[in-house]
Residue frames as a rotation matrix with the C-alpha (Angstrom) as fourth column:
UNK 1
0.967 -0.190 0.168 -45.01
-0.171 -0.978 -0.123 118.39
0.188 0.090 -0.978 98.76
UNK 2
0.124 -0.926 -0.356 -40.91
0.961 0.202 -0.189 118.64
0.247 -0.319 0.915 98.83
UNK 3
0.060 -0.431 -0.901 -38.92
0.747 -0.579 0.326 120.90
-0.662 -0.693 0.287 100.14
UNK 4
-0.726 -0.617 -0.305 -37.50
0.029 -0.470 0.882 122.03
-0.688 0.631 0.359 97.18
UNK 5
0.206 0.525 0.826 -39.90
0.898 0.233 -0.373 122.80
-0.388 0.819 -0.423 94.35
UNK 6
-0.505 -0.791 0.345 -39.02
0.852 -0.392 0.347 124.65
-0.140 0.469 0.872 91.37
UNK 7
0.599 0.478 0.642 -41.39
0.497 -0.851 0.171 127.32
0.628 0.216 -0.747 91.11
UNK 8
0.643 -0.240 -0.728 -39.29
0.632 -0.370 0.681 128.56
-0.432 -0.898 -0.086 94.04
UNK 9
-0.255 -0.863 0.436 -36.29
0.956 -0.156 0.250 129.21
-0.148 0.480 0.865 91.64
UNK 10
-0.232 0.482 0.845 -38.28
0.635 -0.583 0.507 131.95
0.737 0.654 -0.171 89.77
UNK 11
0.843 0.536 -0.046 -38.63
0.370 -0.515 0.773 133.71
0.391 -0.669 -0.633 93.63
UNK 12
0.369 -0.928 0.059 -35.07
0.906 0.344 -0.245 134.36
0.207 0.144 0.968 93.72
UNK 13
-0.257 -0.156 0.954 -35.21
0.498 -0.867 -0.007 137.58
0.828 0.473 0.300 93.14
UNK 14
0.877 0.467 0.115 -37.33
0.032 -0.297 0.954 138.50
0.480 -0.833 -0.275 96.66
UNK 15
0.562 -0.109 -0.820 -34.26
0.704 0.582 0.406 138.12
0.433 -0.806 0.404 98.55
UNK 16
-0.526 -0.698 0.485 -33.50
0.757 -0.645 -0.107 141.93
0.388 0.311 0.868 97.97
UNK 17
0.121 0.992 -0.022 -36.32
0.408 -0.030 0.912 142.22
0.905 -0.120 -0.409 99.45
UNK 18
0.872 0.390 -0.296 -35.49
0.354 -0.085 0.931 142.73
0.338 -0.917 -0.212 102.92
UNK 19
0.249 -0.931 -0.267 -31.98
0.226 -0.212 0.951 143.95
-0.942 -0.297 0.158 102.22
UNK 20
0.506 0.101 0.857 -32.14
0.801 0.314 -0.510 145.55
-0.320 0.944 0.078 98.85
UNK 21
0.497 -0.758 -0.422 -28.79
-0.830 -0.557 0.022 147.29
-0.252 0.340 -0.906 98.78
UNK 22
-0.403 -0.671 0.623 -26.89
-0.440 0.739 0.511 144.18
-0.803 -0.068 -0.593 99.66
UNK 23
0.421 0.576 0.700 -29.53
0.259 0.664 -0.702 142.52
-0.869 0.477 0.130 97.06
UNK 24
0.942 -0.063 -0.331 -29.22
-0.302 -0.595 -0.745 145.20
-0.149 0.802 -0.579 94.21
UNK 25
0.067 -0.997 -0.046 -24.98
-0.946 -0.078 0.313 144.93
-0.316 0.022 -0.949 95.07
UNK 26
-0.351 -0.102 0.931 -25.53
-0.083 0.994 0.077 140.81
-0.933 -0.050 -0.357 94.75
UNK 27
0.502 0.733 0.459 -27.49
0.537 0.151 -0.830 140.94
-0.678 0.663 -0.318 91.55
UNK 28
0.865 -0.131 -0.485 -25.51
-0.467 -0.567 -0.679 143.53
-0.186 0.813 -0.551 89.62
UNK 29
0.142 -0.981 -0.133 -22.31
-0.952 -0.173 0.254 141.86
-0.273 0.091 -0.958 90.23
UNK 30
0.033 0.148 0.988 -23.77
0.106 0.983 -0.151 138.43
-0.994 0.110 0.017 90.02
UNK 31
0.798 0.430 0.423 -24.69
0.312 0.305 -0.900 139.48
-0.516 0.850 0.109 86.10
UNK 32
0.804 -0.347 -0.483 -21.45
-0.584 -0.614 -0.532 140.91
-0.112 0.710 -0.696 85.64
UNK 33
-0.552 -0.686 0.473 -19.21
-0.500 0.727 0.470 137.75
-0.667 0.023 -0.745 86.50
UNK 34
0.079 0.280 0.957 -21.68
0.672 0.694 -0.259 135.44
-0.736 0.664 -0.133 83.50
UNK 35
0.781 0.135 -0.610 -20.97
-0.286 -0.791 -0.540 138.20
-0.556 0.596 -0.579 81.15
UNK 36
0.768 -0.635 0.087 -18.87
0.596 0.658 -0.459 136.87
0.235 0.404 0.884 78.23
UNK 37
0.739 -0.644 0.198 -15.08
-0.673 -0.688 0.271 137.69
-0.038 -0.334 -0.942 79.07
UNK 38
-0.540 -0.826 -0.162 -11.82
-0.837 0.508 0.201 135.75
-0.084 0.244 -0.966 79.15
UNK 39
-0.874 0.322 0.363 -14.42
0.350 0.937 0.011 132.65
-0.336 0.136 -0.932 79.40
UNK 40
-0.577 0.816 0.036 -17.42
-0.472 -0.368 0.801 132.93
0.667 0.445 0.597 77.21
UNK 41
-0.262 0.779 0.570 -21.03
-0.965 -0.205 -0.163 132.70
-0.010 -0.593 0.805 78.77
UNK 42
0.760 0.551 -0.344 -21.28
-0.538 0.831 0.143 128.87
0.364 0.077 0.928 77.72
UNK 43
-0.038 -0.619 -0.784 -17.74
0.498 0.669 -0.552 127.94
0.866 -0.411 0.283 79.83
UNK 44
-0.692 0.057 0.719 -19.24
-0.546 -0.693 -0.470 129.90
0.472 -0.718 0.511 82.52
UNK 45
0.268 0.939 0.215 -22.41
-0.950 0.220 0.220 128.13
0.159 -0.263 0.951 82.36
UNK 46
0.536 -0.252 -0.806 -20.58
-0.049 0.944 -0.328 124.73
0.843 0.215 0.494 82.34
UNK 47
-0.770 -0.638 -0.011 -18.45
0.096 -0.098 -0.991 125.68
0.631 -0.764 0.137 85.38
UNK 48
-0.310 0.795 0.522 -21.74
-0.901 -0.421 0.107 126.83
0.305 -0.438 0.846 87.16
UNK 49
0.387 0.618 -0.685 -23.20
-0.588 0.737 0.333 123.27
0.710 0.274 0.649 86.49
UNK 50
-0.084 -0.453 -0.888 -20.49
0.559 0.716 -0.418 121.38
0.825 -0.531 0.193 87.98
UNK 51
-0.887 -0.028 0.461 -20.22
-0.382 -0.517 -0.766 123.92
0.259 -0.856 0.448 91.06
UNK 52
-0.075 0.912 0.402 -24.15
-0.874 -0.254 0.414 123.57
0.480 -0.321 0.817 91.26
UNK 53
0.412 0.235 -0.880 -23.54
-0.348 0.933 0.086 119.84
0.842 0.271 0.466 91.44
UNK 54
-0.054 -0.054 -0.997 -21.59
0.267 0.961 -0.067 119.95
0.962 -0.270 -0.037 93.98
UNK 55
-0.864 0.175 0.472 -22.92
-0.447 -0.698 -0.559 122.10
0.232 -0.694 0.682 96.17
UNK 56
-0.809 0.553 -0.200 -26.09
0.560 0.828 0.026 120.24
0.180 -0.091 -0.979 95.61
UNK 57
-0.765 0.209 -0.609 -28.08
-0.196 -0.977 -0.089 122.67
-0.613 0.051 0.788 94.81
UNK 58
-0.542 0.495 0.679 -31.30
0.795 0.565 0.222 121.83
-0.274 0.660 -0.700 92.75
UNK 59
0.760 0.463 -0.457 -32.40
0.142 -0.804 -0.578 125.23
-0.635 0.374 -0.676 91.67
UNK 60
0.097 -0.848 -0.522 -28.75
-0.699 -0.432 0.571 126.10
-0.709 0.309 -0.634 90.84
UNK 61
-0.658 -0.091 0.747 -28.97
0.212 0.930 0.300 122.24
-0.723 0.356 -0.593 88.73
UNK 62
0.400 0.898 0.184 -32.13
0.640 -0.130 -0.757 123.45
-0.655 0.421 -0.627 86.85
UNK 63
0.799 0.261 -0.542 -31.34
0.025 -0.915 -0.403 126.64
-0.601 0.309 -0.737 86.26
UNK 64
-0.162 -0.944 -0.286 -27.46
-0.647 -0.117 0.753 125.90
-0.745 0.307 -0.592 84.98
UNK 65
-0.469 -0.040 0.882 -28.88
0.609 0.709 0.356 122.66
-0.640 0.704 -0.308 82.79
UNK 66
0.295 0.375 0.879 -30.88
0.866 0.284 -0.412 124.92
-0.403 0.883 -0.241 80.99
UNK 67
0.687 -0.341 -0.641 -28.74
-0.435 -0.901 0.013 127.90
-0.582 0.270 -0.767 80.63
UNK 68
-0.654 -0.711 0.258 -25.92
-0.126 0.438 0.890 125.38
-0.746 0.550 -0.376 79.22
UNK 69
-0.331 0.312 0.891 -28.40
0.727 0.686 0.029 124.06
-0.602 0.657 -0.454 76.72
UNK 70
0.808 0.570 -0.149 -29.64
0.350 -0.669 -0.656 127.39
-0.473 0.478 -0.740 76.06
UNK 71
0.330 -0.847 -0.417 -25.56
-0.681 -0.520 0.516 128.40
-0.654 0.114 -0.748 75.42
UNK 72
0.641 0.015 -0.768 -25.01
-0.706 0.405 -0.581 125.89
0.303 0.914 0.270 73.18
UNK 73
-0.477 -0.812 0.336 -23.60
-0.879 0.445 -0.173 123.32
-0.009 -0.377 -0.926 75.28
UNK 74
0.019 0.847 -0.531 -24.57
-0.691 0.395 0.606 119.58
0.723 0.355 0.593 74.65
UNK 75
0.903 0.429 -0.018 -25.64
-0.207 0.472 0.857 116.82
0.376 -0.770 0.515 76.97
UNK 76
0.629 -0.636 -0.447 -22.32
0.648 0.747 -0.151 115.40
0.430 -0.194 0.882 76.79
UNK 77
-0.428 -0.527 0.735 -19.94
0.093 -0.834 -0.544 118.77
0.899 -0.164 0.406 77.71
UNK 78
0.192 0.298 0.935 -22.39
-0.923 -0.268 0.275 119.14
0.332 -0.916 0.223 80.81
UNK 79
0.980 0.183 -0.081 -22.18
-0.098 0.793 0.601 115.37
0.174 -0.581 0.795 81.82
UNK 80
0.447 -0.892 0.070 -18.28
0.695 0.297 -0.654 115.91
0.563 0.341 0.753 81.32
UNK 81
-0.277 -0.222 0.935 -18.27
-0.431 -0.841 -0.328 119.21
0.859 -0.494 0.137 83.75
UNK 82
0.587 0.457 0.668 -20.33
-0.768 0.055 0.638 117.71
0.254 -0.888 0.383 86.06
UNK 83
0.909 -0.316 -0.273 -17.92
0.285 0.947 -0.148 114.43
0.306 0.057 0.950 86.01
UNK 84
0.042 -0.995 0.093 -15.05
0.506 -0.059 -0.860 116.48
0.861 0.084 0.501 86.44
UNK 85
-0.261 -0.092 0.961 -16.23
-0.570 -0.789 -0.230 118.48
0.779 -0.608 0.153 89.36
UNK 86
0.894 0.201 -0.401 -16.91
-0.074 0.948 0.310 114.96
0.443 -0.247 0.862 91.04
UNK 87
0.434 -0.882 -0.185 -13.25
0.594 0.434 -0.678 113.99
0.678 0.184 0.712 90.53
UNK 88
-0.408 -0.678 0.612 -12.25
0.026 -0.678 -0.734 117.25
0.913 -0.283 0.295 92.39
UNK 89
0.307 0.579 0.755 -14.52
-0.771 -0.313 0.555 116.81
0.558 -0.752 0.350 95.49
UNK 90
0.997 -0.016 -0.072 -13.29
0.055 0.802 0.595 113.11
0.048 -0.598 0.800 95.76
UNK 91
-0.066 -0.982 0.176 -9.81
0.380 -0.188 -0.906 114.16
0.922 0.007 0.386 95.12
UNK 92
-0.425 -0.300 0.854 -9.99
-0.471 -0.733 -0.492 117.33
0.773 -0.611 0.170 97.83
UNK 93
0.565 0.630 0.533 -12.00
-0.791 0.230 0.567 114.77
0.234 -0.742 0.628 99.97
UNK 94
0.757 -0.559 -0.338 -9.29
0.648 0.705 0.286 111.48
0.079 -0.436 0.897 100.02
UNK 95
-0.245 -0.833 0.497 -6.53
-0.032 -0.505 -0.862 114.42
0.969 -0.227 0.097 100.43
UNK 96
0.267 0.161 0.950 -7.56
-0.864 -0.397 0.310 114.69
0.427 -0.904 0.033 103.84
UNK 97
0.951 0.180 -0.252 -7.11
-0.041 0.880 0.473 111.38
0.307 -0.439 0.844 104.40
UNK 98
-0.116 -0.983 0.143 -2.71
0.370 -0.176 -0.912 112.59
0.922 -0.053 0.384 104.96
UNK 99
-0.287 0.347 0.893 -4.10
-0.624 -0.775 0.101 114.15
0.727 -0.528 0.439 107.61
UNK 100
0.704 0.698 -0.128 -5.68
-0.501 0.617 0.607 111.32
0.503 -0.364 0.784 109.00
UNK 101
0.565 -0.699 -0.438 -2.81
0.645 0.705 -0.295 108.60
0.515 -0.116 0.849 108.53
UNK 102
-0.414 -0.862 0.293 -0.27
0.142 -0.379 -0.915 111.62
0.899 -0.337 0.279 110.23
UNK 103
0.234 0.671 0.703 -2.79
-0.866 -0.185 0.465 111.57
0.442 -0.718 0.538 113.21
UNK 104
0.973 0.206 0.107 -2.82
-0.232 0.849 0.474 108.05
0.007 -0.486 0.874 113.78
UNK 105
-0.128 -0.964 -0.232 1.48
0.512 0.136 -0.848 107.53
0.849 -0.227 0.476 113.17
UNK 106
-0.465 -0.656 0.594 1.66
-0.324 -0.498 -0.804 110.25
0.824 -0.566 0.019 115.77
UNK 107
0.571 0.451 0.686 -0.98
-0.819 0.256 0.513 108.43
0.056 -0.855 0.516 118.09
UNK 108
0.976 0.048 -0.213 0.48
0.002 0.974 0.226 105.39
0.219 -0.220 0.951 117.69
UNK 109
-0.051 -0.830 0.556 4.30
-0.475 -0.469 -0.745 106.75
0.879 -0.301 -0.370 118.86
């Protein structure tokens, strides 16, 4: 048994369950940001993917690989979102590192 298993995905919906204003309010607005609009529904779903990735998310991975594929996006466009949302996590992750090095100059004063 894992933690994660995907039938869960498909229970999503329950979590309005015990708060099903805040749910309903999450859910209506949730389908009105993937509506097509200044970014159609398949550079939404590609932006999802990478996000899902790095959040690490493995429902949010499922569910975005096959909404891209269902949106006409092909392997390569998702392996290219997910590649770029990489790049930005290790980017926004060795940026800190200015932070560091001005720590240690000012310890070492």
């Amino acid at each position: 048994m894992n933690y994660y298993e995907s039938q869960d995905l498909g229970a999503f919906g329950s979590i309005a369950e015990d708060a099903p204003e805040s749910g309903k309010a999450f859910f209506e607005w949730y389908g009105t940001v993937f509506k097509d609009g200044e970014l159609s529904k398949r550079e939404k779903n590609l932006i999802a993917l990478a996000v899902a990735h790095t959040k690490q998310c493995p429902y949010c991975i499922d569910a975005y690989t096959s909404a891209c594929l269902e949106s006409g996006s092909s392997p390569g466009e998702m392996m290219e979102s997910v590649q770029v949302a990489a790049a930005i996590s290790g980017g926004s992750t060795l940026v800190h590192a200015v932070q560091m090095r001005k720590q240690a100059e000012k310890m070492s004063m």
